[in-house]
N, CA and C atoms as a LAMMPS dump frame, in Angstrom:
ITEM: TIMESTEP
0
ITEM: NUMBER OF ATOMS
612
ITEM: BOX BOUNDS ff ff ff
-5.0000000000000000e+02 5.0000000000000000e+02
-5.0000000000000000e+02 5.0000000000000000e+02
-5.0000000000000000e+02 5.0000000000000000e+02
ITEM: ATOMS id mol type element x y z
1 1 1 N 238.595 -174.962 61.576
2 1 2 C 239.617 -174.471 62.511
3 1 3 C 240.011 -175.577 63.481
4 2 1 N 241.14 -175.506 63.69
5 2 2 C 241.519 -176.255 64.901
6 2 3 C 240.87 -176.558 65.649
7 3 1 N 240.63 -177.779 66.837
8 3 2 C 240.097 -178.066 67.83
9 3 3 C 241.02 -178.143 69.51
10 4 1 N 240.748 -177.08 69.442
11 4 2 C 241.916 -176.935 71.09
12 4 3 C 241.161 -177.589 72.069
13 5 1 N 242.509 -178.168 73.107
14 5 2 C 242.07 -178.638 74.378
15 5 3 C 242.089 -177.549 75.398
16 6 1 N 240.818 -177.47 75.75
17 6 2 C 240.642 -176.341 76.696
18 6 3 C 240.469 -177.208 77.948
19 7 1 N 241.333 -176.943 79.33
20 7 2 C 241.507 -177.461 80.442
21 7 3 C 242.373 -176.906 81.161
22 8 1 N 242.483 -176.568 82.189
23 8 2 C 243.057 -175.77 83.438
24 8 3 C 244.64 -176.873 83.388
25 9 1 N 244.118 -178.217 83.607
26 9 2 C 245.517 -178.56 84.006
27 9 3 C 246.269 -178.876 82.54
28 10 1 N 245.639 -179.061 81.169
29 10 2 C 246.748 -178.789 79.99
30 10 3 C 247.002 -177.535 79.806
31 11 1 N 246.713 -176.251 80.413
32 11 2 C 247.623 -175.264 80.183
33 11 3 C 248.521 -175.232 81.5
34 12 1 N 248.325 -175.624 82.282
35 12 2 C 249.317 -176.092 83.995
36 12 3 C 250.584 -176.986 83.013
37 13 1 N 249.911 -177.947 82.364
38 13 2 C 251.396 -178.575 81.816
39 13 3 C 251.772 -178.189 80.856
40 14 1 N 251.233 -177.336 80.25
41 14 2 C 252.243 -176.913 78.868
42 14 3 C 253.499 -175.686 79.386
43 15 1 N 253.093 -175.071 80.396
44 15 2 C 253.65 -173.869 80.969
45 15 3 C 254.864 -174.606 80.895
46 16 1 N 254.746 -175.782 81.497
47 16 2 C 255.722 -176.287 82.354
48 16 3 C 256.837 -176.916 81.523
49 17 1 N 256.465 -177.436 80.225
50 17 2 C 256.707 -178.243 79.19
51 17 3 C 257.762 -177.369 78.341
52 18 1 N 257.241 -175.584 78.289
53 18 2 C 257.721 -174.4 77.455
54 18 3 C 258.739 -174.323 78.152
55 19 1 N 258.859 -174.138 79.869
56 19 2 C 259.991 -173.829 80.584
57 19 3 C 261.088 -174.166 80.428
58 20 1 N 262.296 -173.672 79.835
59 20 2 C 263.485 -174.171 79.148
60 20 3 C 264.582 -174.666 80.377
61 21 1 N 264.025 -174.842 81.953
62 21 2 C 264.537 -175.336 82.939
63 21 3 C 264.275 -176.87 83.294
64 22 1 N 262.916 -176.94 82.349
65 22 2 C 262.294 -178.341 82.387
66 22 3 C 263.211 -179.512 82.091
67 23 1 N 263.647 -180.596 83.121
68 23 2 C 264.756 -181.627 82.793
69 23 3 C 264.061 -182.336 82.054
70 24 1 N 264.854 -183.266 81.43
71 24 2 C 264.424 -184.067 80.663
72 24 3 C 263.205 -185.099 81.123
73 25 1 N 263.503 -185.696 82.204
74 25 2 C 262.6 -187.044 82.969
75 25 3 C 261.4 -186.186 83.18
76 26 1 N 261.184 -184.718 83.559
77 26 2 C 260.343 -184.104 83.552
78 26 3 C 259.521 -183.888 82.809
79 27 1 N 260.298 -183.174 81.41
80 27 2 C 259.99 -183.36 80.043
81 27 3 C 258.728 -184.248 79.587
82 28 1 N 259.235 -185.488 79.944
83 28 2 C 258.912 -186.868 79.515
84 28 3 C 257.75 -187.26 80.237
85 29 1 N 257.378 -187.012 81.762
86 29 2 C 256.481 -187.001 82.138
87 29 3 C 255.268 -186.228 82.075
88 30 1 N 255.483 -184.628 81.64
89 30 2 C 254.713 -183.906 81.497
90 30 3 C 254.156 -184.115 80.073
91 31 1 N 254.643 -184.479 78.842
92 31 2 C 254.614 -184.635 77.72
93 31 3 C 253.613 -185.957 77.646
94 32 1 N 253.938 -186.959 78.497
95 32 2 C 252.655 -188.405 78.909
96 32 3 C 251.272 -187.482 79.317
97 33 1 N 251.453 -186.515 80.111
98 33 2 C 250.221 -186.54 80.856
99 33 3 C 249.531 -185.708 79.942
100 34 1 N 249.938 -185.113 79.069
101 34 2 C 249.304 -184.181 78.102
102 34 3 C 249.187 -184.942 76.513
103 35 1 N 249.543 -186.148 76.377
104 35 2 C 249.038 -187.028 75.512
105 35 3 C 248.027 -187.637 76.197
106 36 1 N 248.15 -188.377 77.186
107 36 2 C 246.506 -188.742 78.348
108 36 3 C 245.481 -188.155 77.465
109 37 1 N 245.702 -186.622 77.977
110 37 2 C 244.371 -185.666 77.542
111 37 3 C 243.944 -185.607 76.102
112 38 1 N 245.024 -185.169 75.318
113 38 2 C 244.999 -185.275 73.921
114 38 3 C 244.66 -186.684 73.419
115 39 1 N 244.28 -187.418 73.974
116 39 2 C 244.411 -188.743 73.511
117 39 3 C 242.597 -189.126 73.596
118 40 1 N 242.343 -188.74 74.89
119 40 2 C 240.731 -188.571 75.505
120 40 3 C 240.278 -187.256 74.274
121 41 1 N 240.851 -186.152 74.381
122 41 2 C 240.208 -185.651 73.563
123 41 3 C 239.679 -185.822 71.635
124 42 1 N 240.775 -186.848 71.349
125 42 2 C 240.543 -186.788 69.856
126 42 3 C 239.822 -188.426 69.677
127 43 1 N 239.436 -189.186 70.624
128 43 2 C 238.532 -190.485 70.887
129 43 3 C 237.132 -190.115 71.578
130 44 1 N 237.26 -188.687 71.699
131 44 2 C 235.404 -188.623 72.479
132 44 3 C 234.462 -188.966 71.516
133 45 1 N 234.364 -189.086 70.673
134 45 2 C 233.827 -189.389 69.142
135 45 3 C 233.788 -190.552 69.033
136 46 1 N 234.179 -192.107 69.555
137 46 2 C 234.241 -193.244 68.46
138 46 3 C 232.983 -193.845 68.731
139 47 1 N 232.72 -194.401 67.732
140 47 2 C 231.634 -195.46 67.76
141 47 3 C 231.143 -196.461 68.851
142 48 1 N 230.379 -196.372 69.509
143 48 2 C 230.312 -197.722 70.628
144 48 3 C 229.322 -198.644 70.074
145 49 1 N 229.17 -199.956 70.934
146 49 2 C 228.092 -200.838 70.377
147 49 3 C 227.067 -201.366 71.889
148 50 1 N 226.652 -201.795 71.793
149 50 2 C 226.197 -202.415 73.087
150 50 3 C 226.889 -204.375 73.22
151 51 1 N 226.9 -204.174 74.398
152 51 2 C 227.166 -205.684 74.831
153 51 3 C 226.764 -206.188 76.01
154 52 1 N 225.935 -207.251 76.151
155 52 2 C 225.566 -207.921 77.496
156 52 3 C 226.195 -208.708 78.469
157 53 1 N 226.533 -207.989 79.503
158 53 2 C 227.481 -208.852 79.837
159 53 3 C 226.661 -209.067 81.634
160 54 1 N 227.326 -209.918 82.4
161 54 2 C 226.871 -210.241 83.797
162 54 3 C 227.745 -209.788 84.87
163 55 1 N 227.5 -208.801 85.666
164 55 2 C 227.975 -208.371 86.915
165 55 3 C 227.919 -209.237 88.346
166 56 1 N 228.24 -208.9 88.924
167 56 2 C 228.048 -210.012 89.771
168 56 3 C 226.27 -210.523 90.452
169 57 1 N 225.864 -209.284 90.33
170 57 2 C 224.529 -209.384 90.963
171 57 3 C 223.586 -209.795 89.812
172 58 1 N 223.705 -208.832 88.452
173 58 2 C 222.617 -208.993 87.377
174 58 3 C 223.317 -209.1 85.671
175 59 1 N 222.209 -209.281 85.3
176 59 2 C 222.872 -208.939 83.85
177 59 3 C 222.379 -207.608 83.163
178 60 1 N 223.487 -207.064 82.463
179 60 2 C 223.063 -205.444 82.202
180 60 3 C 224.174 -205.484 80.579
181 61 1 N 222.936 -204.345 80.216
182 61 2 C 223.776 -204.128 77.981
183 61 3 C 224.579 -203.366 78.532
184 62 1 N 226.281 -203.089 78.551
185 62 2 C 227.359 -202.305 78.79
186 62 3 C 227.778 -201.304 77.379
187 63 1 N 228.635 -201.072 77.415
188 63 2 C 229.037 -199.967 76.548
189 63 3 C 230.68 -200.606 75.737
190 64 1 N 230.621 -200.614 74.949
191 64 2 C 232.158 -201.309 74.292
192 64 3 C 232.331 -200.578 73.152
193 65 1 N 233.532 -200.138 72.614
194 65 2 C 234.221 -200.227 71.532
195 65 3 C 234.121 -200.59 70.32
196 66 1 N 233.586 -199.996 69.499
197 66 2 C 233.021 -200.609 68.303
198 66 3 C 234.142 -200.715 66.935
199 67 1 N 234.817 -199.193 66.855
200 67 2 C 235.83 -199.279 65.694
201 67 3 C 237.341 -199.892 66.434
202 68 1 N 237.886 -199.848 65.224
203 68 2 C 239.383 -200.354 65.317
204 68 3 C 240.547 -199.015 65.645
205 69 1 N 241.426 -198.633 66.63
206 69 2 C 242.124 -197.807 66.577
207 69 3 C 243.54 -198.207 65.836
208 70 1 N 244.004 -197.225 65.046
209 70 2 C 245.512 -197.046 64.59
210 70 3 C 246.193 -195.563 64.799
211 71 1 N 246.966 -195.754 65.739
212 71 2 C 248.025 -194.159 65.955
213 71 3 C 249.12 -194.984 65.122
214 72 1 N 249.606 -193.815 64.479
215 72 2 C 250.845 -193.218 64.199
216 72 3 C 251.421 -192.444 64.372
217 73 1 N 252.876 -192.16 65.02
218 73 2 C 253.37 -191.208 65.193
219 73 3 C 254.411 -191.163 64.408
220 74 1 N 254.688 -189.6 64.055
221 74 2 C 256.029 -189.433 63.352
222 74 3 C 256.946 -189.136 63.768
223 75 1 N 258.003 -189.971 63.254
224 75 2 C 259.309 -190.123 64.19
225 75 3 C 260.054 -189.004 63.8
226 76 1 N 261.268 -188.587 64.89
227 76 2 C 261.048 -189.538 66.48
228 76 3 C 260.446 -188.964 67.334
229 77 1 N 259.935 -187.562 66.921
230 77 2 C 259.732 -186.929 68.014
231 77 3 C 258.062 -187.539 68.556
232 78 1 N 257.348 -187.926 67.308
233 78 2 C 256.104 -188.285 67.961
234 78 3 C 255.958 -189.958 69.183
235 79 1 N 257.306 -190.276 68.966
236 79 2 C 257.247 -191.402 70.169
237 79 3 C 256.765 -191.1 71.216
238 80 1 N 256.77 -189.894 72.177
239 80 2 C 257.271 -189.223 72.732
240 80 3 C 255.183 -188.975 73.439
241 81 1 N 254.49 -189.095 72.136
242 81 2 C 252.843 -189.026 72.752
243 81 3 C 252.377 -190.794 72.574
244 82 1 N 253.139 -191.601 72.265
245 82 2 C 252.152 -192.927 71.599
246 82 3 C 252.112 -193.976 73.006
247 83 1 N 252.538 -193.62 74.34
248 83 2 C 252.401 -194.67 75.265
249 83 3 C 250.994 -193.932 75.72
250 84 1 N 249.983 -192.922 75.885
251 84 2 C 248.752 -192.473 76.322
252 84 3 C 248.396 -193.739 75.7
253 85 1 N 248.364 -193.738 73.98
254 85 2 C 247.404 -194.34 73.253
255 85 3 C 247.667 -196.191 73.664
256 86 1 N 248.599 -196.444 73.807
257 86 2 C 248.629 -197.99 74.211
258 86 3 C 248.435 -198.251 75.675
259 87 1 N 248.729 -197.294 76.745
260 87 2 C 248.013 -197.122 77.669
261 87 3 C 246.635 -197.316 77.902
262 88 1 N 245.729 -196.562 77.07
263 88 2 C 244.371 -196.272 77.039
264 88 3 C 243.328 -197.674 76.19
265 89 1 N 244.074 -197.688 75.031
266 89 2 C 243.753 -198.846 74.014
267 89 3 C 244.729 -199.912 73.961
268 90 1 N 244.378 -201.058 74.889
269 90 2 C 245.062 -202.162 74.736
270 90 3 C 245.437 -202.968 73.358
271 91 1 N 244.361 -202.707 72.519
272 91 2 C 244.503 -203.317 71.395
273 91 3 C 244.396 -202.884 69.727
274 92 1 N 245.048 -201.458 70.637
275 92 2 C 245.43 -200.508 69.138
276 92 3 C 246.404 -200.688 68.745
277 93 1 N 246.262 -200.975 67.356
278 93 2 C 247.514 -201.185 66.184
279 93 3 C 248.413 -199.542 66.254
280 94 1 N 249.611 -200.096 65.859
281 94 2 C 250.627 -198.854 66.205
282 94 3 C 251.351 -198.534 64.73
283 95 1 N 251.299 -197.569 63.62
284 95 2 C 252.14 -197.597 62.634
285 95 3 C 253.453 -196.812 62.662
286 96 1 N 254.091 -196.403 61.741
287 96 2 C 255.418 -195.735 61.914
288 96 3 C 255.448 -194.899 60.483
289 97 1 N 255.595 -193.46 60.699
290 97 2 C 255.956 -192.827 59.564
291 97 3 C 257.462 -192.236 59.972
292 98 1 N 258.43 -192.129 59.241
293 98 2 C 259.904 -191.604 59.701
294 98 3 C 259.698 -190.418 58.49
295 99 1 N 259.855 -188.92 58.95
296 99 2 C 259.914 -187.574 58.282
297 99 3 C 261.002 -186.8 59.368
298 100 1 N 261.756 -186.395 58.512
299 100 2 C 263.035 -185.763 58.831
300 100 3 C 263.289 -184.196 58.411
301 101 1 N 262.867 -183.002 58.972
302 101 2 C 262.813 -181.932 59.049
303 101 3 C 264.772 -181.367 58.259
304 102 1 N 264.261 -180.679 56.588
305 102 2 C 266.298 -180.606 56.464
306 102 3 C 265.945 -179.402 57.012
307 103 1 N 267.118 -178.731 57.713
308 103 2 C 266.626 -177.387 58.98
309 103 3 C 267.366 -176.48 58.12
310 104 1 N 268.008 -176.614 56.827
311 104 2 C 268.095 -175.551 55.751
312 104 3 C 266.988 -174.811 54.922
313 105 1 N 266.119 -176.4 54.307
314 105 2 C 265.119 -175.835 53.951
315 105 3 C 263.425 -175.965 54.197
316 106 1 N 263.676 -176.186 55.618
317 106 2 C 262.638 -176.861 56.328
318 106 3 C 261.514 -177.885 55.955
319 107 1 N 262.055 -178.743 54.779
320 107 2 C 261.205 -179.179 54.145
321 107 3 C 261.796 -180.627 54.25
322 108 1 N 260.464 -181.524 54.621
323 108 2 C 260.736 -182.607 55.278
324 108 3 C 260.798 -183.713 54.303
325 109 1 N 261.68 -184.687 54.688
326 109 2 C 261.916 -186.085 53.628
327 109 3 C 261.551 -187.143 54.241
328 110 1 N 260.976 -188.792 53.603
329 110 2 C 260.496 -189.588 54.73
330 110 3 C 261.858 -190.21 54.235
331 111 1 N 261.645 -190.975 55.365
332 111 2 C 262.895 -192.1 55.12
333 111 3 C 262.563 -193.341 55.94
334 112 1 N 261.239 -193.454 56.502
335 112 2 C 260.994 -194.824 57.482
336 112 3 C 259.387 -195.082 57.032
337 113 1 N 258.541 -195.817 57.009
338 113 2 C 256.957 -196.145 56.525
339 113 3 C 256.68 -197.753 56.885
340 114 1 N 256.379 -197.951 57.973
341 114 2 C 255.731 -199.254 58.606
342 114 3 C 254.543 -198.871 58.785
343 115 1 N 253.361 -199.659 58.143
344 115 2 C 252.013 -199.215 58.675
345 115 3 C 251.111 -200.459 58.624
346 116 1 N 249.873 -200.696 59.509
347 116 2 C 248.737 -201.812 59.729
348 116 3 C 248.313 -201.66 58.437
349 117 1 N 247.133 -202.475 58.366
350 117 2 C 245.955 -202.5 58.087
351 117 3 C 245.325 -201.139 58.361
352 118 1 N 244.46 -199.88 57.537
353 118 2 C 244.153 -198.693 57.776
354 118 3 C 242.993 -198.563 57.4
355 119 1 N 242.28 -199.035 56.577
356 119 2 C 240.914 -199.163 56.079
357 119 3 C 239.86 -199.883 57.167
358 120 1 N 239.107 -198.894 57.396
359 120 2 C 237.69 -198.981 57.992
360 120 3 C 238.474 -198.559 59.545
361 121 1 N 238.983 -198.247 59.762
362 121 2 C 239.946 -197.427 61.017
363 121 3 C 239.852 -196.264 61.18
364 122 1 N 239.914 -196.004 62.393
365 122 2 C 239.911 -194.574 63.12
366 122 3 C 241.432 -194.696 63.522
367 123 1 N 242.292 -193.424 62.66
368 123 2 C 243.649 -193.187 62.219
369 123 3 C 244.125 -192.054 63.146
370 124 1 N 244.835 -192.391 64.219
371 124 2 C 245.075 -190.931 64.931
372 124 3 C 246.662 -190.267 64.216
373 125 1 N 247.179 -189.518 63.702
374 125 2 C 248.782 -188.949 63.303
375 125 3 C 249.033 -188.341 64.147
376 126 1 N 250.267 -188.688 65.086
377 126 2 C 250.316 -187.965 65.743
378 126 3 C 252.403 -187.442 66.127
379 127 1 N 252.12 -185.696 66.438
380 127 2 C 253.091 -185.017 66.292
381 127 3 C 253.075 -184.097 67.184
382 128 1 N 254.132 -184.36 68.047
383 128 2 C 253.632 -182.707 69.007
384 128 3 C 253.793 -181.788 68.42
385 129 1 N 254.502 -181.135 67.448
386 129 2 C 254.545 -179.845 66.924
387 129 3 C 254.309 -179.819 65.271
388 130 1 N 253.081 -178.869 65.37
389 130 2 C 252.725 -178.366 63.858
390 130 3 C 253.018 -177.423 63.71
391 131 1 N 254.613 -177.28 63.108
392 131 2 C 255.255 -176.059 62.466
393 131 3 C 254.585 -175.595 61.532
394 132 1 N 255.62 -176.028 60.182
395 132 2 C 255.309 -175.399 58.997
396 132 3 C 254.027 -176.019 58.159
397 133 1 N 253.714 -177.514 59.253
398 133 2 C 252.874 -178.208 58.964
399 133 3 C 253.326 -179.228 57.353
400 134 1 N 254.271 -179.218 57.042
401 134 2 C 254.753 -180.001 55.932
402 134 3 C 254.833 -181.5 56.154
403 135 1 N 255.288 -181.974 57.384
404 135 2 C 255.684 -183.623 57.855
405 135 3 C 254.548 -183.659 57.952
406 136 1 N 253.665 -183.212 58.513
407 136 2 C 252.011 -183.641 59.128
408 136 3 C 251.239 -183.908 57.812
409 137 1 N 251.202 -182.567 56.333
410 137 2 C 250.753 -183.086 55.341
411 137 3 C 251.361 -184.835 54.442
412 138 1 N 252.172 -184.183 54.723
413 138 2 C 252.891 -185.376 53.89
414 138 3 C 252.548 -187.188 54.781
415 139 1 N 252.912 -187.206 55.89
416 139 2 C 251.995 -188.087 56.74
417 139 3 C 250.502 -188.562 56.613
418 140 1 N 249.922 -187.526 56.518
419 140 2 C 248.334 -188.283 56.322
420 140 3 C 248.169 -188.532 54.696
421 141 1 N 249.038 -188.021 53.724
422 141 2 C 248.944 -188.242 52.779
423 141 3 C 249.228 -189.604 52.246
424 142 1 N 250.137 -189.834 53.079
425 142 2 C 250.531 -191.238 53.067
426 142 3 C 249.655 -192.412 53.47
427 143 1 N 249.185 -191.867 54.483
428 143 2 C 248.18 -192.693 55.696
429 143 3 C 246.823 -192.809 54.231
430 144 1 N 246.412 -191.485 53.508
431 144 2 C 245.402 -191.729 52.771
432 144 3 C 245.456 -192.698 51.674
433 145 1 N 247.067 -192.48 51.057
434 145 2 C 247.013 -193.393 50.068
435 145 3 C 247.097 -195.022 50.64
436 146 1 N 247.203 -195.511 51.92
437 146 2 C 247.145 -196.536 52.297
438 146 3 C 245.866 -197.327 52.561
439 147 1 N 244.574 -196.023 52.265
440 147 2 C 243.672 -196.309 52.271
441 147 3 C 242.749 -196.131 53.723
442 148 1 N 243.356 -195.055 54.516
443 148 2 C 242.845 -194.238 55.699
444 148 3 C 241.916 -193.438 55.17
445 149 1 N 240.659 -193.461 55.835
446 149 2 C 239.37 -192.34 55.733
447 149 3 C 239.358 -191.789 56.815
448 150 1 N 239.169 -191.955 58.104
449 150 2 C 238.894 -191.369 59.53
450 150 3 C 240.35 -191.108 60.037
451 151 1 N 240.765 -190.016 59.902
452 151 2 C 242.131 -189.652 60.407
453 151 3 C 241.498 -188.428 60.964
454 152 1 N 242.636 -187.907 62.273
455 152 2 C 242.95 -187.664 62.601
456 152 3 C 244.419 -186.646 63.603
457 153 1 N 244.527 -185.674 62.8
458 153 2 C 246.425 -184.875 63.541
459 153 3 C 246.366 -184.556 64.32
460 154 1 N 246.954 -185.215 65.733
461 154 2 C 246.928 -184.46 66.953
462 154 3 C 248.186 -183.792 67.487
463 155 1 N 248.724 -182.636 67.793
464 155 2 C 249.639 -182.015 68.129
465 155 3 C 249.676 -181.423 69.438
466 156 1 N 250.889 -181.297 70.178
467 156 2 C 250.66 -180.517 71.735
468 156 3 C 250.915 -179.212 71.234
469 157 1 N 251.419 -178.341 70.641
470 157 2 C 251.707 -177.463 70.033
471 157 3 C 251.819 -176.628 68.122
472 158 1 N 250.84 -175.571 68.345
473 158 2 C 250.703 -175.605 66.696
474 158 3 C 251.031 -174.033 66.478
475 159 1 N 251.535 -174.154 65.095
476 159 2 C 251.708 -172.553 64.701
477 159 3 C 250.446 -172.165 63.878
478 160 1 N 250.224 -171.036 63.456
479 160 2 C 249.233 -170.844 62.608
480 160 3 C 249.147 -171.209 61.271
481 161 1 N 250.301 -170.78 60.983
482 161 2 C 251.117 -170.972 59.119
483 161 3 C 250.764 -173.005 59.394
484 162 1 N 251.471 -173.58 60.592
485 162 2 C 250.816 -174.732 59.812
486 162 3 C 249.471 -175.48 60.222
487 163 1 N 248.85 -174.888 60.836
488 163 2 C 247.471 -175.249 60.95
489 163 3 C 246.754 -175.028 59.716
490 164 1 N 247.098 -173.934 58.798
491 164 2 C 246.323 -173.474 57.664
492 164 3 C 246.776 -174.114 56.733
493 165 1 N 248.356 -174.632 56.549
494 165 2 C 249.104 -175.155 55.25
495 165 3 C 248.13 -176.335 55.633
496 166 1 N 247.817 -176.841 56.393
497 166 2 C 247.377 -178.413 56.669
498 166 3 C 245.75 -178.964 56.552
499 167 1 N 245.571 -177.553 57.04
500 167 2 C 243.895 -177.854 56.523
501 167 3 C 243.693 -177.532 55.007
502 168 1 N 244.3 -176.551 54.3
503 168 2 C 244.407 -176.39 53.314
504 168 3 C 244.682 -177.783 52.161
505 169 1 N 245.487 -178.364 52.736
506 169 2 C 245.936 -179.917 52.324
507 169 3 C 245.12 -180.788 52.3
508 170 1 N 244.327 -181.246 53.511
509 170 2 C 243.173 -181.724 54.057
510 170 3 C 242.306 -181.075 55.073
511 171 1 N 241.569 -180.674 54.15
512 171 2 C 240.544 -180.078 54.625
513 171 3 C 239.546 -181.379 55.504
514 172 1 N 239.558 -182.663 54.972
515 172 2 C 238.989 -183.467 55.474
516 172 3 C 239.178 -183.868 57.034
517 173 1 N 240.197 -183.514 57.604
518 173 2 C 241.093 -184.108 58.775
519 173 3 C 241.189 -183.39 59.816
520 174 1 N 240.89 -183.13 60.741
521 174 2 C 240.206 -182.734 62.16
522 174 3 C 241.903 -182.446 62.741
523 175 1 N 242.135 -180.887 63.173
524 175 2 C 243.312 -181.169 64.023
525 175 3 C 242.949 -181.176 65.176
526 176 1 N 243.763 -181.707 66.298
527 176 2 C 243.336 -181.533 67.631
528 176 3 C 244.871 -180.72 68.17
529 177 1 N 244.686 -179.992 69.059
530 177 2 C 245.971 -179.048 69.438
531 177 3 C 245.872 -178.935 70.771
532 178 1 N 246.603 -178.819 71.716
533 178 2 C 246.305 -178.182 72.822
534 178 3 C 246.885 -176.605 73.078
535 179 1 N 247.481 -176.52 71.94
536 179 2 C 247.784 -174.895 71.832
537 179 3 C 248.229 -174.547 70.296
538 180 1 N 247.454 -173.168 70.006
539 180 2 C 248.172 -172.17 68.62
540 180 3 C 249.244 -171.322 68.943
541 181 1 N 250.116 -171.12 69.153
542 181 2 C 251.389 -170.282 69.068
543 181 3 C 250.525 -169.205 68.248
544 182 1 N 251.663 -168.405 68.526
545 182 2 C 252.113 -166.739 67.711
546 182 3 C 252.542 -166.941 66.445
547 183 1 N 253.208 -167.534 65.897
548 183 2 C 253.943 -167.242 64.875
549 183 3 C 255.148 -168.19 64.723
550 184 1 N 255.964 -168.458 63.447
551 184 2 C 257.128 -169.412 63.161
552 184 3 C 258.327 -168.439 62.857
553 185 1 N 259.432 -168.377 63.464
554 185 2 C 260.475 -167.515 63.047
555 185 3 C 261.238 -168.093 61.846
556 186 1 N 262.299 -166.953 61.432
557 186 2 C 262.798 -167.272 60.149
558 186 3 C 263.538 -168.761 60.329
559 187 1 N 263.636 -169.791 61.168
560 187 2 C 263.823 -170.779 61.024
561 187 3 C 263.178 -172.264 60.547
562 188 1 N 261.767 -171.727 60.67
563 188 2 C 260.366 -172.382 61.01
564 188 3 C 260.371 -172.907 61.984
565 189 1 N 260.442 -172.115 63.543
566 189 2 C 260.477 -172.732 65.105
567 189 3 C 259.236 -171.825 65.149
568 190 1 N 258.292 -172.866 66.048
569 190 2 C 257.298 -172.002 66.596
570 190 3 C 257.088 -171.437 67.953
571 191 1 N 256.816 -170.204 67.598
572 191 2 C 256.893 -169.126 68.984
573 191 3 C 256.057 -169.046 69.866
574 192 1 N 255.659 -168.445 70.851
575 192 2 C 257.115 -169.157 71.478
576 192 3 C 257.699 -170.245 72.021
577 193 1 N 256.466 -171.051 71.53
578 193 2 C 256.953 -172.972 71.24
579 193 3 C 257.601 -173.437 72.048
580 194 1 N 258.17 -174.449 72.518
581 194 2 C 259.212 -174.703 73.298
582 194 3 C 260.059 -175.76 73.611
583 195 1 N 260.611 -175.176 71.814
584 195 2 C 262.053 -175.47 71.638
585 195 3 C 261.798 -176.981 70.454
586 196 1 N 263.428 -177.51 70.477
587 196 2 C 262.819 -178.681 69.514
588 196 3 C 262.412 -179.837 70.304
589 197 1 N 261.207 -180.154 70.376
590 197 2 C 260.511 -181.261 71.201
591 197 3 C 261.758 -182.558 71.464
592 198 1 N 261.919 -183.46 69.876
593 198 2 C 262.948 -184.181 70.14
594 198 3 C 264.152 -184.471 70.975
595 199 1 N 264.766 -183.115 70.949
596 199 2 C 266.31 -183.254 71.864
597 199 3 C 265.697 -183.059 72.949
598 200 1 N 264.462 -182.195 73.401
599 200 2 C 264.026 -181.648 74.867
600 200 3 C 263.454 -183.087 75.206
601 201 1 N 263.032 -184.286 74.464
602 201 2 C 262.387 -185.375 75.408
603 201 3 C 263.547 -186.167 75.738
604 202 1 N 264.179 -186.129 74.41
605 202 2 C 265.632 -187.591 74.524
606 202 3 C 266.675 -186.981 74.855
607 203 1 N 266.94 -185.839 74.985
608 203 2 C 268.372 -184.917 76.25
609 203 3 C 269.258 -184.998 74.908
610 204 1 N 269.041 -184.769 73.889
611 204 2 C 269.819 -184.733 72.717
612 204 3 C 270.903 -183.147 72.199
C-alpha cells in the first residue's frame, strides 16, 4: 500500500493547494514546500557511510551520503516538485521523461526521454498526480529498462484506481503520496484533486 505523508503542516498545504482561489505564485510556493517534505520523506532510507572529518576543536566519524541520487520528473507537470530535490541534494543527477496525457483517451504517449546513468542509484519518479496511474507505469518502466533497481514514485496527490494500476505494474516500487483521493471521474480527474496541476502551477 501506499506510503502517506502524515504531518499537520502537509495537510495545512494541501488544503491550500486544492483551493481553486489559490494564485498561481502561491500555487508554486505551496507545491515547493510540499516537495521539501515529500522529498525528506522518500530519502529517510538511504544508505550512509561514516567519514572522519575535523571540527574545529576535535576530530569526530560524521555521517555522509553513501548512494548516488537520480530524480526524474515527468513533464511538465512534474517540474513543478524537482527544485526540493536539487535544493536538498547538491549533487543529484536530474533525468527527463516527457508523457503526455491524450484527455480523449486518457492514455498517455512519451514524446521526450533524457536520462543519467541509473544503475546502482536510488531513482526517485516523480509526479504530483497519480491518476489513472498510466504515465507513472510507463515511466518507471522506462527508468527499469535503463537499468534502475531502487526506484521510487512520489506524488502530492493519488487516486485509488491508480495507486493499484501501479502497484499492480510494479509491485517492486514504493509509492510515496501525501494524499489518496476518493475516486477518478469519468474524465480520469481525481476527486476531489485539485484540478490539473500543470495549468494551476504555469497559469495555463
Amino acid at each position: 500500500m501506499a506510503q502517506l505523508l502524515h504531518h499537520p503542516l502537509a495537510s495545512h498545504i494541501l488544503t491550500h493547494l486544492r483551493d481553486k482561489t489559490t494564485k498561481p505564485a502561491t500555487f508554486r510556493t505551496l507545491a515547493h514546500q510540499i516537495g521539501i517534505m515529500l522529498a525528506l520523506e522518500a530519502t529517510r532510507d538511504l544508505p550512509t557511510g561514516v567519514k572522519t572529518i575535523e571540527t574545529p576543536l576535535e576530530q569526530i566519524d560524521g555521517t555522509v551520503l553513501e548512494e548516488t541520487l537520480v530524480v526524474v520528473p515527468i513533464l511538465r507537470a512534474g517540474l513543478g516538485m524537482l527544485q526540493p530535490y536539487t535544493d536538498l541534494f547538491p549533487s543529484v543527477s536530474v533525468g527527463y521523461v516527457g508523457l503526455e496525457r491524450d484527455h480523449d483517451t486518457a492514455v498517455a504517449r512519451s514524446y521526450y526521454c533524457k536520462l543519467p546513468s541509473v544503475e546502482g542509484c536510488r531513482v526517485l519518479c516523480i509526479d504530483p498526480m497519480l491518476a489513472t496511474g498510466g504515465s507513472a507505469v510507463q515511466a518507471v518502466q522506462i527508468l527499469k529498462d535503463y537499468g534502475a533497481t531502487d526506484i521510487r514514485m512520489v506524488s502530492i496527490v493519488s487516486a485509488p484506481e491508480g495507486v493499484e494500476t501501479f502497484e499492480s505494474a510494479h509491485p517492486d516500487v514504493p509509492v510515496i503520496t501525501a494524499a489518496i483521493d476518493r475516486e477518478l471521474n469519468d474524465q480520469s480527474y481525481i476527486l476531489p484533486g485539485l484540478g490539473d496541476f500543470g495549468d494551476r502551477l504555469f497559469d495555463t
